[in-house]
C-alpha positions in Angstrom: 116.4 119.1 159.7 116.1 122.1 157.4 114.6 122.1 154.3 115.4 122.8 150.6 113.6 126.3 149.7 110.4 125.7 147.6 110.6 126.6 143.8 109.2 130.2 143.2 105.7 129.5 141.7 105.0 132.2 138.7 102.4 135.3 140.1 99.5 135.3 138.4 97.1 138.7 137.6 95.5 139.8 140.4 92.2 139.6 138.8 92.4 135.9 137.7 93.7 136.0 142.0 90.5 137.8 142.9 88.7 134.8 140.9 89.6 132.2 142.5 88.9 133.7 145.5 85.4 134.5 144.7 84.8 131.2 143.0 86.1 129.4 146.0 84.1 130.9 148.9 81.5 131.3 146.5 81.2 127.8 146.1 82.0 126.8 149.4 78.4 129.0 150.2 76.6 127.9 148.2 76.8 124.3 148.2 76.9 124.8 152.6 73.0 126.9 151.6 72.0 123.6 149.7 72.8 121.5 152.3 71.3 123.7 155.3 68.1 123.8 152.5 68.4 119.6 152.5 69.2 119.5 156.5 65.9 121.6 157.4 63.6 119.5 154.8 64.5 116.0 156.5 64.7 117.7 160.1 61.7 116.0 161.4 63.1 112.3 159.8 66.9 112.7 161.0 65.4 114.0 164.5 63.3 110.4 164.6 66.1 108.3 163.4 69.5 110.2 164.7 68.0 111.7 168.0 68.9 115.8 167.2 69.7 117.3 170.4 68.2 120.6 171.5 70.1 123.2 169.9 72.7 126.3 172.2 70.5 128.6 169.9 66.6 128.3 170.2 64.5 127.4 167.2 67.7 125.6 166.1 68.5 121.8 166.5 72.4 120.3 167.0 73.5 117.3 165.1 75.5 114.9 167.9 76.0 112.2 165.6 80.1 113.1 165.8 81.6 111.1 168.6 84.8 112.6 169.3 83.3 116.1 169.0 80.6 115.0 171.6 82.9 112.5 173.6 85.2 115.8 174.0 82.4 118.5 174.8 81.4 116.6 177.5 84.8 115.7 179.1 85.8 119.3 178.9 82.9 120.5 180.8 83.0 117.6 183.3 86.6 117.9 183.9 89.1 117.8 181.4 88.9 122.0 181.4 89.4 122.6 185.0 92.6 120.0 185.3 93.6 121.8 181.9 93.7 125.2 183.8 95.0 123.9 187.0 97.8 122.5 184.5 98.3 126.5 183.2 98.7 127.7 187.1 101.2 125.2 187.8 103.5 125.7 185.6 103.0 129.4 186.0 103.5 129.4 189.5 106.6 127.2 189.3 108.0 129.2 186.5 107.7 132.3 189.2 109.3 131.2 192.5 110.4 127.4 191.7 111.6 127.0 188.3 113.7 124.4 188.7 110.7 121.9 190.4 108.8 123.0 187.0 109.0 119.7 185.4 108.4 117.3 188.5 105.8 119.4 189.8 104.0 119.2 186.4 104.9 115.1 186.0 103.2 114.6 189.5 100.2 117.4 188.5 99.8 115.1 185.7 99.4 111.7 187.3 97.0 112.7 189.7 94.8 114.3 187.6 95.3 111.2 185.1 94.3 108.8 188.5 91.6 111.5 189.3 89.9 110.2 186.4 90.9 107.2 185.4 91.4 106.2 189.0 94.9 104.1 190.1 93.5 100.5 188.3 93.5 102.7 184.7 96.7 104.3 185.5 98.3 100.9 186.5 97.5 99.9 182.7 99.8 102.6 181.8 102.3 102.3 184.1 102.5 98.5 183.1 103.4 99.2 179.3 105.4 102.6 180.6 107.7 100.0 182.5 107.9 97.1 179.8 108.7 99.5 177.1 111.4 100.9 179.1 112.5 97.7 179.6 113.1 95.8 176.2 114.6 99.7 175.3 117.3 99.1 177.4 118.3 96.2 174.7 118.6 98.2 172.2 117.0 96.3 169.4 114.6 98.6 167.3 113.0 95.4 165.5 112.0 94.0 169.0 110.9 97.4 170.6 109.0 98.0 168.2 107.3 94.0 168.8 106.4 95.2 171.9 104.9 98.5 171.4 102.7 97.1 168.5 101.6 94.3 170.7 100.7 96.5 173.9 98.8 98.8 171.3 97.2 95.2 170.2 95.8 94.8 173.6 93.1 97.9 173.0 91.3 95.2 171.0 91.6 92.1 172.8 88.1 91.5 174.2 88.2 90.1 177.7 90.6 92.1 178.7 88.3 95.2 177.4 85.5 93.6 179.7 87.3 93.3 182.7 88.3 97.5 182.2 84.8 97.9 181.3 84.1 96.7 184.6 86.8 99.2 186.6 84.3 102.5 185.4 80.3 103.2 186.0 79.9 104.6 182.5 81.2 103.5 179.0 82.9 107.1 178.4 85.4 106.5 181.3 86.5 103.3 179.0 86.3 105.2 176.1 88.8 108.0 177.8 91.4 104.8 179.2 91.8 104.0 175.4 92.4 106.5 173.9 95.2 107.4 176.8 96.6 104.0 176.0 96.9 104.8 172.2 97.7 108.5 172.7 100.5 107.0 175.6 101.8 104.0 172.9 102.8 106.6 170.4 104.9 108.1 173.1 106.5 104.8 174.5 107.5 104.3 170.7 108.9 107.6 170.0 110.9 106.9 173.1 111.9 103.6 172.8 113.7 104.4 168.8 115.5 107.0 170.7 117.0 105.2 172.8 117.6 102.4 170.8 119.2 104.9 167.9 121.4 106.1 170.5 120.2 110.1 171.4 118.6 109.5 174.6 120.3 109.9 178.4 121.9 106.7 179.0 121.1 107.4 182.8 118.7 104.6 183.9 116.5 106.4 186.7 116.8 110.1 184.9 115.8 108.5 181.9 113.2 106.8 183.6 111.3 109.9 185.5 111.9 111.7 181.9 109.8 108.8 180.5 107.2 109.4 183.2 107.4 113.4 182.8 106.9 112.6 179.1 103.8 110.8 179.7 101.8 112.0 182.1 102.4 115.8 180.4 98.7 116.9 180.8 98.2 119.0 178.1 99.0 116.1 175.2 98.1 113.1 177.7 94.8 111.9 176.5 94.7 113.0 172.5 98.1 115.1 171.5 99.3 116.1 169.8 102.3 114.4 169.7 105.8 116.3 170.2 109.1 113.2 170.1 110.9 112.2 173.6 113.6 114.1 172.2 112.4 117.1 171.7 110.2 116.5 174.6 113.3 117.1 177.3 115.1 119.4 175.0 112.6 122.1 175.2 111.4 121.3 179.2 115.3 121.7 180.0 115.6 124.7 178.0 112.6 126.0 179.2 113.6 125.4 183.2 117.3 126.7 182.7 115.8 130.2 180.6 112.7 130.6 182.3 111.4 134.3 182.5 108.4 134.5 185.3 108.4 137.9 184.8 107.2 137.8 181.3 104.3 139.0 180.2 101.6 136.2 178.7 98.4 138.2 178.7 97.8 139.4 175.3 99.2 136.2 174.1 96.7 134.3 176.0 94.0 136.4 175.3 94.4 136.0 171.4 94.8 132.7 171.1 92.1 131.8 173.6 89.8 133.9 171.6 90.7 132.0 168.5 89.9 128.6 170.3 86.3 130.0 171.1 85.8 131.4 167.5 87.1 127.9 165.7 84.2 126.2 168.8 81.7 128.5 167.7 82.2 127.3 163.8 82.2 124.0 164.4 78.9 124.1 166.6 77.1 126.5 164.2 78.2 124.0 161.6 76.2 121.3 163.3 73.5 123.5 164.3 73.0 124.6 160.4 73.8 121.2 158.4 73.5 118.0 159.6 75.9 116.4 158.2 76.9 113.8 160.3 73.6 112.2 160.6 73.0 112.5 156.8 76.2 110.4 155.6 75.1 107.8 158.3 72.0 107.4 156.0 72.3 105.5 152.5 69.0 106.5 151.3 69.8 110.2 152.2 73.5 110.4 150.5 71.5 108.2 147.4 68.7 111.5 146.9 71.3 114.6 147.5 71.3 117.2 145.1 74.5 117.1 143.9 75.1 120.9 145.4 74.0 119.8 148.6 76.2 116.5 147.7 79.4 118.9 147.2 78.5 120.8 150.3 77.9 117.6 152.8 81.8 116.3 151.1 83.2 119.7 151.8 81.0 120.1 155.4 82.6 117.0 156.8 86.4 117.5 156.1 85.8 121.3 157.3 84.7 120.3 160.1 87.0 117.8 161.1 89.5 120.4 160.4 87.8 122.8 162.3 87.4 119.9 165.3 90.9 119.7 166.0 91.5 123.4 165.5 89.8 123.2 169.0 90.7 119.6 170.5 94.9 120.5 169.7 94.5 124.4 170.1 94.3 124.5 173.9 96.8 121.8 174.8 99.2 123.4 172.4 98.4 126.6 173.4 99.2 125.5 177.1 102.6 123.8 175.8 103.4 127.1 173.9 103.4 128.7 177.2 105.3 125.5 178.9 108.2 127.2 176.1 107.4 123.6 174.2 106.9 123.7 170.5 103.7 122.2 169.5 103.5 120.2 165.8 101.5 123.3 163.8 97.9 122.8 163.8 96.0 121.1 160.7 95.7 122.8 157.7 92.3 123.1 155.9 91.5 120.1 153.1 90.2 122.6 150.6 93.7 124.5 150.0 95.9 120.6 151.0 96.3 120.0 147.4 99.1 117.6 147.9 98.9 113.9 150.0 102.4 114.4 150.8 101.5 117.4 152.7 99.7 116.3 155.0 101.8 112.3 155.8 105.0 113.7 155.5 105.5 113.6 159.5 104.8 110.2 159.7 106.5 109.1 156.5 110.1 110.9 156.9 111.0 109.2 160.2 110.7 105.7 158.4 113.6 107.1 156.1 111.9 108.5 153.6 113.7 108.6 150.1 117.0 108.4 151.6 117.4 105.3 151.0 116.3 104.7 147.5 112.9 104.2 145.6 111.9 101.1 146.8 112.7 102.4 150.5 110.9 105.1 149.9 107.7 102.5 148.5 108.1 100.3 151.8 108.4 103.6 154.2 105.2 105.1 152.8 102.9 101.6 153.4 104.5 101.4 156.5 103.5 104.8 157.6 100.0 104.3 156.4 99.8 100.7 157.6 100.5 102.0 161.4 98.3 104.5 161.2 95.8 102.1 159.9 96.4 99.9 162.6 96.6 102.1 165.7 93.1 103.7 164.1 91.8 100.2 165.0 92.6 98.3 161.4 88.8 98.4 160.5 88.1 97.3 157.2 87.3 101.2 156.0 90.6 102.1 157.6 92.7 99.7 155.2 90.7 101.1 152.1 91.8 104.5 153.4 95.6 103.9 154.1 95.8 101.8 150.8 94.0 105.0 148.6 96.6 107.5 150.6 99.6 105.4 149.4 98.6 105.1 145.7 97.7 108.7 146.1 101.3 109.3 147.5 103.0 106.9 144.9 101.7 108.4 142.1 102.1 112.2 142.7 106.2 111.4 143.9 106.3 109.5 140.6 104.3 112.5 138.5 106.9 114.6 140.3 109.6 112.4 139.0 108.3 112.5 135.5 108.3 116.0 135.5 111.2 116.6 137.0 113.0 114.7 134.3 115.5 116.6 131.8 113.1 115.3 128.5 109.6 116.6 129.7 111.6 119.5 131.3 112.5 120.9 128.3 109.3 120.7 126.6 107.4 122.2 129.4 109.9 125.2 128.7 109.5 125.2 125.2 106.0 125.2 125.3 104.4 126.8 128.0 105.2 130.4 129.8 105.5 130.0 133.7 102.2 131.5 134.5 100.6 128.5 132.5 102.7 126.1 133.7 101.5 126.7 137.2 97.8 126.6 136.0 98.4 122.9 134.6 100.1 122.2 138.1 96.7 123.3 139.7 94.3 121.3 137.4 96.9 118.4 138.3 96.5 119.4 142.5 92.6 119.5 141.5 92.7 115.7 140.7 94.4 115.5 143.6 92.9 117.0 145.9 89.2 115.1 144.7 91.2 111.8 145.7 92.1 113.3 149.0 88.5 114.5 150.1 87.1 111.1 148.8 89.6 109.3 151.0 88.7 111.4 153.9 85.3 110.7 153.4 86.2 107.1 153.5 87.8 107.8 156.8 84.9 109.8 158.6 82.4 107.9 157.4 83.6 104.5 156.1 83.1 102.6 152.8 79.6 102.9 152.0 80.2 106.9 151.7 83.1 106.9 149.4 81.5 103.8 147.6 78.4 106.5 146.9 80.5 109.6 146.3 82.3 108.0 143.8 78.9 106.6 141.7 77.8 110.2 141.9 80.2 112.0 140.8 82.5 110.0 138.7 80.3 107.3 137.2 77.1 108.3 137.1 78.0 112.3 137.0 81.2 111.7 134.8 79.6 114.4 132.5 77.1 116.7 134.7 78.7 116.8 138.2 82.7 116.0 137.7 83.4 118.9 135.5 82.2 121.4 137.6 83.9 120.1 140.7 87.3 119.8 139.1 87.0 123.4 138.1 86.3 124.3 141.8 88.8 122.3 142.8 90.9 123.8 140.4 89.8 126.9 142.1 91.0 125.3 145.3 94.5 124.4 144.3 95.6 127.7 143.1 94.4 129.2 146.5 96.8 126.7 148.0 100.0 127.4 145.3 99.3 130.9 146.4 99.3 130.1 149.8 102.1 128.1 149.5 103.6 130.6 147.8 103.2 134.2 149.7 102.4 132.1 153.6 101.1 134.9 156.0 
């Protein structure tokens, strides 16, 4: 699918550029001080009721509070590393003298180490929904694929069968890592079943089927992702068998971007070394008496670092698929230049058809999109709130969009405002945006008592004292991200 170019945003001086640049990572270090300053004054009361870890660095403490971050730590340095890199040697050495065993060698690589850890009883769970999604596929009815996929996905959260896996593993982390192959694996078994049904996939019943398998026992994206669709799954790993090159060099390749993954590891654990901001929004009483710097740093602190998180947990799986000759969905892009909602849903939400189908399509395909994320997240009560907030925000940006777009307000903005300016009210408009899309993160990291609290702060009870200033920040923000957007490195 190919794009329509993006409309040339006005340049603005390179002083007012320089500005925003200063004002932005001013204010990013400043309010980050403020809550370091907050962190270290309530060190001894977080230690006694969040249990701060010893810290890598002495004289420093490390906030653990974030599960994935800590539920992935750990599994890399138990295993999930090693199998990682035996995944790399593999596929090199296949690529060298066997390339045509490339792909079966790495399917079978990637069900034992799969078994290795979540031993044959786990992997029978998987193979179970592998074969009954393949089945109903065969019928070719989207509607009732997509019945069966939602309602294997339901089973995550059906509580005796949970106990009786609970009682397959010695510790509640082994669980944990079954689940989230079962959700990670679902998305796949979807994306594979609409192929088939839609017609693009091999109509070659056992080729299809060990593709299916190859699909999902691909180490790199088997537990967390990303995810790459069935289609463009075997595309690339036949491309990639039929062209490979084992003489080519990978070495300085590998070398950058591994250094990258350690420098994004590093930030996030000197984030949660030097602001402890996951144990602080778990605390009422501590998001309640905030300064409203260190308020504005703690917001900005937790979707950095969840940016910053799966900089790490998709960087070395797509790094290893990079080398595979797979392309990888591109990382995440930071929260403080995302100015749009549309920017960052707009994978999920053009599959469902988008606006190709009219506006009310284009309504029902955007609920929908949020609506299965919500429910695949678990459906939790701060999940809806998020997903509903994300569609309003969607909703009314396409229709500002609209309005604007239109011939009458078209002709005014022309009349009355030079280019330059015109982008400037397009950033104070990406500004409001942008505060709805941080608060409904923070409704997503932390749930609804956080953005229930945020929003007192700053827009009721700060409407006058604390909103301005962060709307001009924000402001600050968005034009980073037009230029961004505009001039991409």
């Amino acid at each position: 699918m190919t794009s329509k170019p993006k409309t040339q945003l006005a340049p603005l001086p390179w002083m007012e550029i320089l500005a925003y640049w200063v004002l932005s990572f001013g204010s990013h270090l400043y309010s980050f001080y403020q809550l370091h300053i907050f962190s270290k004054e309530h060190e001894a009361g977080l230690e006694r009721g969040f249990q701060l870890e010893k810290g890598l660095v002495k004289g420093f403490k490390r906030d653990p509070s974030d599960f994935e971050w800590t539920f992935w730590t750990q599994w890399a340095k138990k295993s999930l590393l090693w199998t990682l890199v035996g995944h790399g040697v593999i596929s090199r050495l296949t690529s060298i003298f066997y390339p045509k065993f490339r792909v079966p060698a790495l399917a079978l690589y990637g069900f034992l180490a799969a078994s290795s850890v979540l031993g044959m009883k786990g992997v029978s769970v998987l193979l179970v929904h592998l074969g009954l999604s393949f089945s109903v596929a065969q019928l070719r009815r989207p509607a009732l694929s997509w019945a069966i996929n939602l309602l294997l996905l339901s089973t995550l959260h059906i509580q005796p069968l949970q106990e009786i896996q609970r009682g397959w593993y010695k510790t509640e982390e082994e669980h944990y890592l079954l689940l989230f192959s079962v959700a990670v694996c679902g998305l796949r078994f979807i994306s594979f079943s609409m192929e088939h049904c839609w017609g693009s996939a091999d109509r070659g019943g056992v080729v299809q089927l060990c593709w299916l398998f190859s699909y999902t026992f691909y180490h790199p994206f088997f537990y967390n992702g990303p995810i790459i669709t069935y289609q463009d799954y075997i595309e690339q790993m036949r491309r990639s068998s039929e062209e490979c090159d084992g003489d080519k060099s990978v070495l300085s390749y590998l070398v950058l971007r591994v250094g990258r993954i350690i420098l994004w590891w590093c930030i996030a654990e000197y984030l949660i070394h030097v602001m402890y901001m996951h144990s602080i929004q778990s605390n009422e009483t501590y998001l309640e008496i905030l300064p409203p710097w260190a308020l504005g740093g703690l917001a900005l602190a937790l979707v950095q670092f969840f940016f910053v998180k799966y900089l790490v947990l998709f960087g070395l799986p797509s790094l290893l698929a990079t080398l595979d000759n797979l392309l990888p969905p591109k990382l995440p892009r930071c929260v403080s230049v995302m100015y749009s909602f549309t920017g960052m849903w707009r994978y999920i939400y053009v599959p469902l058809g988008g606006s190709r189908h009219g506006h009310l399509s284009k309504v029902l395909s955007t609920g929908l999109a949020f609506g299965f994320v919500c429910l695949w997240h678990g459906g939790h009560d701060y999940l809806q709130c998020w997903a509903l907030m994300n569609w309003a925000g969607v909703l009314v940006e396409t229709g500002l969009k609209r309005l604007f777009a239109s011939s009458f307000i078209r002709s005014i903005v022309e009349q009355n405002l030079s280019s330059a300016m015109e982008r400037r009210c397009i950033a104070l408009l990406s500004a409001c945006s942008t505060a709805m899309l941080i608060l409904s993160n923070l409704v997503f990291l932390g749930g609804i008592h956080v953005g229930r609290i945020f929003w007192k702060r700053v827009f009721i009870q700060g409407w006058s004292t604390t909103a301005p200033p962060m709307l001009a920040f924000l402001y600050c923000f968005a034009q980073i991200g037009l230029e961004y957007t505009s001039h991409p490195p």
